[in-house]
mmCIF file of the N, C-alpha and C atoms, coordinates in Angstrom:
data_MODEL
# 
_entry.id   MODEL 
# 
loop_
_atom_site.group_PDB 
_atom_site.id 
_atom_site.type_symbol 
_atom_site.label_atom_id 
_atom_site.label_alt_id 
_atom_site.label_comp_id 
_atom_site.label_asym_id 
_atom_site.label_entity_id 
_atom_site.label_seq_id 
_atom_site.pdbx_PDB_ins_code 
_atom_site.Cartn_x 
_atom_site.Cartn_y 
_atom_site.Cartn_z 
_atom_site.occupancy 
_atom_site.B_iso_or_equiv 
_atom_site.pdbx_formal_charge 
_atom_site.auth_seq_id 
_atom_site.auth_comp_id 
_atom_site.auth_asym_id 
_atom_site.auth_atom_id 
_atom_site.pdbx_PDB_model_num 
ATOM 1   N N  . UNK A 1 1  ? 0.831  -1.194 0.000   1.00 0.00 ? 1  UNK A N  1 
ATOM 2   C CA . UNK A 1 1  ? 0.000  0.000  0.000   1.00 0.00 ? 1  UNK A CA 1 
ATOM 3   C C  . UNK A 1 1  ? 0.873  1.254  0.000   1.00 0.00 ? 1  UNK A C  1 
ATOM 4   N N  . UNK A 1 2  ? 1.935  1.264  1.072   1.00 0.00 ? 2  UNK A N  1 
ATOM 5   C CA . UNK A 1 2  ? 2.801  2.583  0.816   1.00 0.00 ? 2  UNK A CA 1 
ATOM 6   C C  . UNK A 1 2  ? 3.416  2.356  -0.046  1.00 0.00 ? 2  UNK A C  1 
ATOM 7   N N  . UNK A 1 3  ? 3.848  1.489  -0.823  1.00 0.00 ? 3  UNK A N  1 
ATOM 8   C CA . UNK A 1 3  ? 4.878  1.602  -2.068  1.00 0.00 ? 3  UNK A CA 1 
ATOM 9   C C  . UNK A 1 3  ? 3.508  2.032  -3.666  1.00 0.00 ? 3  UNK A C  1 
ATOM 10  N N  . UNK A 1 4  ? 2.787  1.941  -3.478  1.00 0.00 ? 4  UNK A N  1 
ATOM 11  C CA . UNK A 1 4  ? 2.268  2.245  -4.375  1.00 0.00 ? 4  UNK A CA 1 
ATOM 12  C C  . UNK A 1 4  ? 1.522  3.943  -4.465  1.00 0.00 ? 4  UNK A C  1 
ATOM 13  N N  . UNK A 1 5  ? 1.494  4.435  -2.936  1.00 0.00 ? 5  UNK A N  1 
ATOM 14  C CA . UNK A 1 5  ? 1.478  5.887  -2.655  1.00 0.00 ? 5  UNK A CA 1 
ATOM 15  C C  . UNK A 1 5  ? 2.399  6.328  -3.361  1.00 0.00 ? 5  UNK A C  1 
ATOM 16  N N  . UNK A 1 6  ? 3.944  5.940  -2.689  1.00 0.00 ? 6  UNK A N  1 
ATOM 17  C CA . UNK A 1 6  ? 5.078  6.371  -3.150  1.00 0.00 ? 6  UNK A CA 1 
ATOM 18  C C  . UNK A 1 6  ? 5.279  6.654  -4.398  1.00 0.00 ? 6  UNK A C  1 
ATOM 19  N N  . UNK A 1 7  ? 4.565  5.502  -5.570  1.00 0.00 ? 7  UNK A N  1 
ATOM 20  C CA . UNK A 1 7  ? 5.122  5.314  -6.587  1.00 0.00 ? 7  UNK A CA 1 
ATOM 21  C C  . UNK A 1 7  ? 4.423  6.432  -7.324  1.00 0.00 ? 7  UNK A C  1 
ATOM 22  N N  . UNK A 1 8  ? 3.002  6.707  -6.764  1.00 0.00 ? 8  UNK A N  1 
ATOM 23  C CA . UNK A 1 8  ? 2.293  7.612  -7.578  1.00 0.00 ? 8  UNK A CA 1 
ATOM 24  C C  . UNK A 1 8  ? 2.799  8.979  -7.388  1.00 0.00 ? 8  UNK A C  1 
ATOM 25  N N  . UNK A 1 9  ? 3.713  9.484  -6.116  1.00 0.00 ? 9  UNK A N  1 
ATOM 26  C CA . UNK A 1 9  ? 3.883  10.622 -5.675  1.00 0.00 ? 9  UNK A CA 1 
ATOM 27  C C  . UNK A 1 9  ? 5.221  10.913 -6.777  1.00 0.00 ? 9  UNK A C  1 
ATOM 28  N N  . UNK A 1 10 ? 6.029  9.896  -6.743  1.00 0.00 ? 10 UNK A N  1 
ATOM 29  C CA . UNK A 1 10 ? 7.108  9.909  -7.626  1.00 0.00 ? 10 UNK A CA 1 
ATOM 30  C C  . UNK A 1 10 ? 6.907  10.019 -8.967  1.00 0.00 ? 10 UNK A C  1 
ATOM 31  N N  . UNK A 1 11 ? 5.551  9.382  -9.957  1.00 0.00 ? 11 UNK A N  1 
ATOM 32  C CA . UNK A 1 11 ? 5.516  9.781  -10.754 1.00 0.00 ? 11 UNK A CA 1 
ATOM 33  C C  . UNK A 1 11 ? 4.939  10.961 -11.074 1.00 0.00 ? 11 UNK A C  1 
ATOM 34  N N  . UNK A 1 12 ? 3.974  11.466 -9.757  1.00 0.00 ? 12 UNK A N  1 
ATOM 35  C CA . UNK A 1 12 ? 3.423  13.019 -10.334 1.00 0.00 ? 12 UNK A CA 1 
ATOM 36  C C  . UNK A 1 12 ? 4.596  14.109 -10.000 1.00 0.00 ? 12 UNK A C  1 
ATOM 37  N N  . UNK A 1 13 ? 5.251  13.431 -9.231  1.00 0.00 ? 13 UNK A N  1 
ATOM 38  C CA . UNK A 1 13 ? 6.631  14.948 -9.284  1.00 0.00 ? 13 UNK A CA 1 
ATOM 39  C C  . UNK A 1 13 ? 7.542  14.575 -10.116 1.00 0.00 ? 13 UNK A C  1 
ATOM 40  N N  . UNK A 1 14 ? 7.821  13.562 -11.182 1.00 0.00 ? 14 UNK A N  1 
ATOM 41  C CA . UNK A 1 14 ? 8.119  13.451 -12.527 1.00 0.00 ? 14 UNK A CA 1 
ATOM 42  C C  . UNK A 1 14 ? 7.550  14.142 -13.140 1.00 0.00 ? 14 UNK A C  1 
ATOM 43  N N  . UNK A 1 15 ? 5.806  13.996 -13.115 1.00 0.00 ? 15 UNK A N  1 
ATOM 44  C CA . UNK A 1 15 ? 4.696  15.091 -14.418 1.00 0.00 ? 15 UNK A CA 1 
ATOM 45  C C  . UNK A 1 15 ? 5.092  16.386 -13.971 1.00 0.00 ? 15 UNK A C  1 
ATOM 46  N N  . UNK A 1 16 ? 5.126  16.925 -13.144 1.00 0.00 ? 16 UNK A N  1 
ATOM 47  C CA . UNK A 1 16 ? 5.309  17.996 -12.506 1.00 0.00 ? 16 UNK A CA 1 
ATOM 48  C C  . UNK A 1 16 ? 6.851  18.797 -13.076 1.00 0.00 ? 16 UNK A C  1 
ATOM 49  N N  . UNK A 1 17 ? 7.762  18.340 -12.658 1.00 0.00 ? 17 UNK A N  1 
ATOM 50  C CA . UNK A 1 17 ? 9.093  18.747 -13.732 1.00 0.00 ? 17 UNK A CA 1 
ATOM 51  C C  . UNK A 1 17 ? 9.511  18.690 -14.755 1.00 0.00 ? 17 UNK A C  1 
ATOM 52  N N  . UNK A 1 18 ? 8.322  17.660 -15.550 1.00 0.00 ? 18 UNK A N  1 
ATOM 53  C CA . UNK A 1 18 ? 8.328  17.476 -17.466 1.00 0.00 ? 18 UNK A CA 1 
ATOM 54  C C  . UNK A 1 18 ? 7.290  19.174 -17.162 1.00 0.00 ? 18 UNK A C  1 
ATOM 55  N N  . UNK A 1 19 ? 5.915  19.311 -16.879 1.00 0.00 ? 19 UNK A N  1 
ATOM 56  C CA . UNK A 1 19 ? 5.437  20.502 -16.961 1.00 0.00 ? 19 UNK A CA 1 
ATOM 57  C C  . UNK A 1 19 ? 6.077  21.674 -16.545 1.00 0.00 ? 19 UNK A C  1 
ATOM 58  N N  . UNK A 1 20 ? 7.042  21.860 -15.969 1.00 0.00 ? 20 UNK A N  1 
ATOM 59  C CA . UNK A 1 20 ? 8.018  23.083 -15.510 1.00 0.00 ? 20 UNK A CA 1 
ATOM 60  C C  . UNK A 1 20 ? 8.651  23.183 -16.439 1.00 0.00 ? 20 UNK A C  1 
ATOM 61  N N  . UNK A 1 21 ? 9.416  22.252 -16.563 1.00 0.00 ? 21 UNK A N  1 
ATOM 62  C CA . UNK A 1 21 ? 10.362 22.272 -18.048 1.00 0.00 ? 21 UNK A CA 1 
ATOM 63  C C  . UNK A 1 21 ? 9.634  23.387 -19.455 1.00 0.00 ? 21 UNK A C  1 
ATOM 64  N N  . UNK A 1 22 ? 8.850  22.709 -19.777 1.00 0.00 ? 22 UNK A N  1 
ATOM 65  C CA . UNK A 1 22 ? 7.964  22.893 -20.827 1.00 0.00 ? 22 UNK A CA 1 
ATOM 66  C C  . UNK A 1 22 ? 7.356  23.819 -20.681 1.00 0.00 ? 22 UNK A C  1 
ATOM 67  N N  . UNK A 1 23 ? 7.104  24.383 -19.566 1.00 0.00 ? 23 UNK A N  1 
ATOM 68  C CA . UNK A 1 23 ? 6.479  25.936 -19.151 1.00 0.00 ? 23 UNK A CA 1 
ATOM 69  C C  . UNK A 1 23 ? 7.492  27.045 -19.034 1.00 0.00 ? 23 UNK A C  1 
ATOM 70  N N  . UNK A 1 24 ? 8.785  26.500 -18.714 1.00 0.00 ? 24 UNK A N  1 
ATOM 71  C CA . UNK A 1 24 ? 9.844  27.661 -19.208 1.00 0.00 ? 24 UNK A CA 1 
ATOM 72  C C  . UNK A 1 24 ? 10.138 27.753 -20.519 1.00 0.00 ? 24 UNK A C  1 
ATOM 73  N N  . UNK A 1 25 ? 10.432 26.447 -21.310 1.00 0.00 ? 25 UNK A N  1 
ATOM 74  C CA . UNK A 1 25 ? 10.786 26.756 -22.525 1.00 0.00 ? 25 UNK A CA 1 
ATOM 75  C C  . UNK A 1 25 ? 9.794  27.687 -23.452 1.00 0.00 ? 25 UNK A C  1 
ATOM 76  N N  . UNK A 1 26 ? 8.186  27.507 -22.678 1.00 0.00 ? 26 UNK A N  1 
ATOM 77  C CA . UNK A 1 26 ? 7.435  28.113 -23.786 1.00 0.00 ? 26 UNK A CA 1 
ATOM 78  C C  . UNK A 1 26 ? 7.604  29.538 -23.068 1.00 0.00 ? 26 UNK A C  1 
ATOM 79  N N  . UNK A 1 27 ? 7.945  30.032 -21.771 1.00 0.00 ? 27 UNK A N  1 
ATOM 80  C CA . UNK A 1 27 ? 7.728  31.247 -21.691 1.00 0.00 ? 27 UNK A CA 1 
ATOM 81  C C  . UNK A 1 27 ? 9.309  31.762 -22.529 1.00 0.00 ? 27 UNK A C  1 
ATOM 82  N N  . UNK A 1 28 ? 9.906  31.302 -22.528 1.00 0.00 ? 28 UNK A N  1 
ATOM 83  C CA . UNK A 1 28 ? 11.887 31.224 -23.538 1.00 0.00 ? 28 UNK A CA 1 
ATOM 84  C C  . UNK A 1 28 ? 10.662 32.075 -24.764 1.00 0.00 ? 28 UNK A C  1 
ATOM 85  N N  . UNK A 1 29 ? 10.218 30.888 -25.241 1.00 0.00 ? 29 UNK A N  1 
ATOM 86  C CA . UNK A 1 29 ? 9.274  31.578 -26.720 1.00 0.00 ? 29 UNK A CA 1 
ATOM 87  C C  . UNK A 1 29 ? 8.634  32.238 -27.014 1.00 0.00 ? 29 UNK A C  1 
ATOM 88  N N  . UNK A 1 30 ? 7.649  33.324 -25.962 1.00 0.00 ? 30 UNK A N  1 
ATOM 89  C CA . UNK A 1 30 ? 7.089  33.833 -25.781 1.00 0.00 ? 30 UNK A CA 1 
ATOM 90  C C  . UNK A 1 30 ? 8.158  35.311 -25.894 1.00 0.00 ? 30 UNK A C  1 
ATOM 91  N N  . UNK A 1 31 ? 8.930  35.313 -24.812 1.00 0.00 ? 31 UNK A N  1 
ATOM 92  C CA . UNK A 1 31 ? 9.829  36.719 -24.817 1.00 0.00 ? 31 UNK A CA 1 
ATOM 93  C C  . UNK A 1 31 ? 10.476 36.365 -26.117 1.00 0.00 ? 31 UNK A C  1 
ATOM 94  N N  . UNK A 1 32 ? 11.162 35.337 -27.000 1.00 0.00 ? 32 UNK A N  1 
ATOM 95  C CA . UNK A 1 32 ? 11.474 35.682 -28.283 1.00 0.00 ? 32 UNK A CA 1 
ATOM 96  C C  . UNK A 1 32 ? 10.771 35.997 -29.500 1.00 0.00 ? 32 UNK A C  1 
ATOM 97  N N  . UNK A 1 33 ? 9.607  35.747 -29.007 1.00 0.00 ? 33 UNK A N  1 
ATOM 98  C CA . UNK A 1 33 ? 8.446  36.337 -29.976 1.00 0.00 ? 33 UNK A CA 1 
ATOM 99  C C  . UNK A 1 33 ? 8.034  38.213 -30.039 1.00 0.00 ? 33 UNK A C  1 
ATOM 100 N N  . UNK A 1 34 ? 8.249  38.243 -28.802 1.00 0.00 ? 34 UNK A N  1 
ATOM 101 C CA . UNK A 1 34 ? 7.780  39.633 -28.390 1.00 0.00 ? 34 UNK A CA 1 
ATOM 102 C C  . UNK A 1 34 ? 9.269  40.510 -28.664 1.00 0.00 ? 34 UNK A C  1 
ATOM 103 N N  . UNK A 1 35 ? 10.472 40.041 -28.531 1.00 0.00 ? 35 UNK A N  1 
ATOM 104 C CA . UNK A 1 35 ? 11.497 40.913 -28.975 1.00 0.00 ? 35 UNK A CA 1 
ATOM 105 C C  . UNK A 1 35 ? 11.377 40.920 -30.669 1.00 0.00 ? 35 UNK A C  1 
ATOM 106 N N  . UNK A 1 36 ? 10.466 39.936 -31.180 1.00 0.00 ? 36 UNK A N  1 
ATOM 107 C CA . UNK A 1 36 ? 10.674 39.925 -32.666 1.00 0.00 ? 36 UNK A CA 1 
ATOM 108 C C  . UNK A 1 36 ? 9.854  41.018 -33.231 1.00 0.00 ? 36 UNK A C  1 
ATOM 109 N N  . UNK A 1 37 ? 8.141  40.561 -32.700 1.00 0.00 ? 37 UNK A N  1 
ATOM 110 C CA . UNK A 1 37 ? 7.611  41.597 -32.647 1.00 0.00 ? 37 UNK A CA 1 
ATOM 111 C C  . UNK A 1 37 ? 8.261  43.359 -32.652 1.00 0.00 ? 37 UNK A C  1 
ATOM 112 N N  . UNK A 1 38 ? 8.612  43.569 -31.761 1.00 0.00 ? 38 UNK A N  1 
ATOM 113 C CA . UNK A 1 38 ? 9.197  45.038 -31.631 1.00 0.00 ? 38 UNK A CA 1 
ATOM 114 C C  . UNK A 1 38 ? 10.298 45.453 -32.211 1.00 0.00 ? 38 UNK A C  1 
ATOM 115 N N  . UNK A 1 39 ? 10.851 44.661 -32.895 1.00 0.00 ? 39 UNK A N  1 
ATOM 116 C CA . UNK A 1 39 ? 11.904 44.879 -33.993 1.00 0.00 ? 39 UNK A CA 1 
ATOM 117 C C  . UNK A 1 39 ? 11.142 44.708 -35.607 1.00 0.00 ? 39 UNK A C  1 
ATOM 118 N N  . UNK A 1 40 ? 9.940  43.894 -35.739 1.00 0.00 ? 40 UNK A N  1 
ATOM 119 C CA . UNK A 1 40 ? 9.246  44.333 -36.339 1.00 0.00 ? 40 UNK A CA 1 
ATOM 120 C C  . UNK A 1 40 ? 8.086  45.789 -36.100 1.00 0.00 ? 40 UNK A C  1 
ATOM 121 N N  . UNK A 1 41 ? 8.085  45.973 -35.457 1.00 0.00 ? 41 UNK A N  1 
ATOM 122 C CA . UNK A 1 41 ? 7.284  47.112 -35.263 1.00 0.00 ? 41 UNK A CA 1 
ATOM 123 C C  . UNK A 1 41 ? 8.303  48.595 -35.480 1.00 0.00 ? 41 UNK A C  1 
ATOM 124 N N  . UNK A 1 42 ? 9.353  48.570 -34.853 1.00 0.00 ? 42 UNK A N  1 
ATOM 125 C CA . UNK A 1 42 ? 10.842 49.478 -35.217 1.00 0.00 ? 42 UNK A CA 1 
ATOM 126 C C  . UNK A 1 42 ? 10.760 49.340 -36.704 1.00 0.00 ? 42 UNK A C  1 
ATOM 127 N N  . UNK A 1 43 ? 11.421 48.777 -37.290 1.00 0.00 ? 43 UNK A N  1 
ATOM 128 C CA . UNK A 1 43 ? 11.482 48.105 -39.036 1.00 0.00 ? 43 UNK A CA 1 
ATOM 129 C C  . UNK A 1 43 ? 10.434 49.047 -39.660 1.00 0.00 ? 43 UNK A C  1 
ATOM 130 N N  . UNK A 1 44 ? 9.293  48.829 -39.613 1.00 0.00 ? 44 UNK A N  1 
ATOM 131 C CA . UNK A 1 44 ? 7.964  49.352 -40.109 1.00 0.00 ? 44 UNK A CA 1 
ATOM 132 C C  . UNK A 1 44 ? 7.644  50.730 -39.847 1.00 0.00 ? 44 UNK A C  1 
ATOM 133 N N  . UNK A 1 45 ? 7.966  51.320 -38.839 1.00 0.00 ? 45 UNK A N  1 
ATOM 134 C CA . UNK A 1 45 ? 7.985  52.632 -38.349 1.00 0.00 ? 45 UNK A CA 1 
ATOM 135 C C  . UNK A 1 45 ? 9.049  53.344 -39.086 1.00 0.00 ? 45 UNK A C  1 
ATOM 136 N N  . UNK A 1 46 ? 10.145 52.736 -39.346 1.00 0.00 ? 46 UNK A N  1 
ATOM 137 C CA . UNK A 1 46 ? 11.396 53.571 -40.050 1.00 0.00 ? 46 UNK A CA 1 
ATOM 138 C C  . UNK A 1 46 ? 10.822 53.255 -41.346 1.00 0.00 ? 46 UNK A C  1 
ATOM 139 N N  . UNK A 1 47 ? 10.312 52.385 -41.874 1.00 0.00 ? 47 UNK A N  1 
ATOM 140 C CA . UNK A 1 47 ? 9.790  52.433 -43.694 1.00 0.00 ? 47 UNK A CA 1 
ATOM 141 C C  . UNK A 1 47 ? 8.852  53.401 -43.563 1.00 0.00 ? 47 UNK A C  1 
ATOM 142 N N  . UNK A 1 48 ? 7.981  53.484 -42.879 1.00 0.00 ? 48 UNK A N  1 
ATOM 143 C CA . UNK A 1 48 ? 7.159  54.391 -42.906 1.00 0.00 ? 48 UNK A CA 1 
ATOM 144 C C  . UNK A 1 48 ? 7.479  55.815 -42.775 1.00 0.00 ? 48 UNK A C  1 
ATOM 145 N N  . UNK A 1 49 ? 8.469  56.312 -42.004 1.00 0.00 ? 49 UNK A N  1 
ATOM 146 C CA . UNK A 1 49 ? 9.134  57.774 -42.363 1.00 0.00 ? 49 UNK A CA 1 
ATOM 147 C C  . UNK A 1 49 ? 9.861  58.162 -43.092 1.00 0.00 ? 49 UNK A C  1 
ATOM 148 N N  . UNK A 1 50 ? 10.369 56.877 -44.107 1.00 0.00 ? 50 UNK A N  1 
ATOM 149 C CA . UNK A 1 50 ? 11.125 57.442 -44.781 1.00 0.00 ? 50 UNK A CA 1 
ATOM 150 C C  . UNK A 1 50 ? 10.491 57.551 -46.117 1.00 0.00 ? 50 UNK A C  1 
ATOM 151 N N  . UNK A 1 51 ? 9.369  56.999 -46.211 1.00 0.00 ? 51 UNK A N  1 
ATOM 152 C CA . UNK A 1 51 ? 8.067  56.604 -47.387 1.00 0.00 ? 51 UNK A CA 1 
ATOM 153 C C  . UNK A 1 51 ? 7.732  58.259 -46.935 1.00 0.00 ? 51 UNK A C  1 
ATOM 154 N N  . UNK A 1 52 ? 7.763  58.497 -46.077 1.00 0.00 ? 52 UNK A N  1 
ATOM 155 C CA . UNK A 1 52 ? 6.614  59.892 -45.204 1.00 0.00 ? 52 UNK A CA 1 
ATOM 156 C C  . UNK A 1 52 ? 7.705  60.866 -46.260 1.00 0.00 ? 52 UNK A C  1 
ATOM 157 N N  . UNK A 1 53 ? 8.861  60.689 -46.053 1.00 0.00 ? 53 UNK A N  1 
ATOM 158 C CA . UNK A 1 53 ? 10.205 61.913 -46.906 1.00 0.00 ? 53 UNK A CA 1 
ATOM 159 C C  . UNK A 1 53 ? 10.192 61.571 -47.868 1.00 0.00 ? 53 UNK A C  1 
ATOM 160 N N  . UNK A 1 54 ? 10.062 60.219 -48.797 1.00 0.00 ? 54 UNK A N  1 
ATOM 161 C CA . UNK A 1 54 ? 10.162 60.432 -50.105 1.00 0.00 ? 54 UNK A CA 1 
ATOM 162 C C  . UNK A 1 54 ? 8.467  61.089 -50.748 1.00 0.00 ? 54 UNK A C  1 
ATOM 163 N N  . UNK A 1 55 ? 7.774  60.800 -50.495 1.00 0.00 ? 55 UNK A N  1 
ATOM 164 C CA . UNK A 1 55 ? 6.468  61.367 -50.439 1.00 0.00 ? 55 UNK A CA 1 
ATOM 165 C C  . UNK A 1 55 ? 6.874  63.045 -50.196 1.00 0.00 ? 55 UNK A C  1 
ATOM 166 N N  . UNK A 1 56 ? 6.682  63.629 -49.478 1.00 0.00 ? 56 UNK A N  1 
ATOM 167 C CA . UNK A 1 56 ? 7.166  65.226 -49.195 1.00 0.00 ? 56 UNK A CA 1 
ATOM 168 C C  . UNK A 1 56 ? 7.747  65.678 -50.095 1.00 0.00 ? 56 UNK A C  1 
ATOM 169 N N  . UNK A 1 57 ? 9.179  65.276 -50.238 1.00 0.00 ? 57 UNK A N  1 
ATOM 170 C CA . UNK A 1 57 ? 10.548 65.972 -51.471 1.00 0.00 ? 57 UNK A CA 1 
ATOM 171 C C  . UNK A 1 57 ? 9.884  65.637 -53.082 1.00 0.00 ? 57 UNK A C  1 
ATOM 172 N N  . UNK A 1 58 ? 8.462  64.800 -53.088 1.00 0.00 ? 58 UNK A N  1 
ATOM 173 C CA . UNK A 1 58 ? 8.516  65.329 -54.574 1.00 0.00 ? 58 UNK A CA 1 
ATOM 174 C C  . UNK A 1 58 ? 7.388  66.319 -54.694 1.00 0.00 ? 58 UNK A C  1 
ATOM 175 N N  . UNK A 1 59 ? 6.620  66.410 -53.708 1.00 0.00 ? 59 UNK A N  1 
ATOM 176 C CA . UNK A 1 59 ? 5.872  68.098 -53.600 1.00 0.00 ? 59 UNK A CA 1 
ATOM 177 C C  . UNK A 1 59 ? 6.133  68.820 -54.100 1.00 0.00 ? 59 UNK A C  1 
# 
């Protein structure tokens, strides 16, 4: 009876550190998504002012 407590406690704090694992790596992906994002958003903002100056200078 206690070895089979045991065994279940041991395998849910196995599930438990496969889900930690896997919950950092996706938050890893999350902040590399969001630095991509804002380097796309930078990128797009500078095409756009410089679209804004070539637009103007042929006025």
């Amino acid at each position: 009876m206690i070895g089979k407590i045991q065994a279940g406690t041991n395998s849910a704090i196995t599930s438990m550190t496969a889900c930690k694992s896997q919950a950092s790596h996706g938050l890893d992906l999350a902040q590399q998504a969001g630095a991509v994002i804002l380097q796309i958003r930078a990128g797009t903002k500078d095409a756009v002012s410089i679209f804004a100056e070539v637009i103007e200078s042929q006025k």
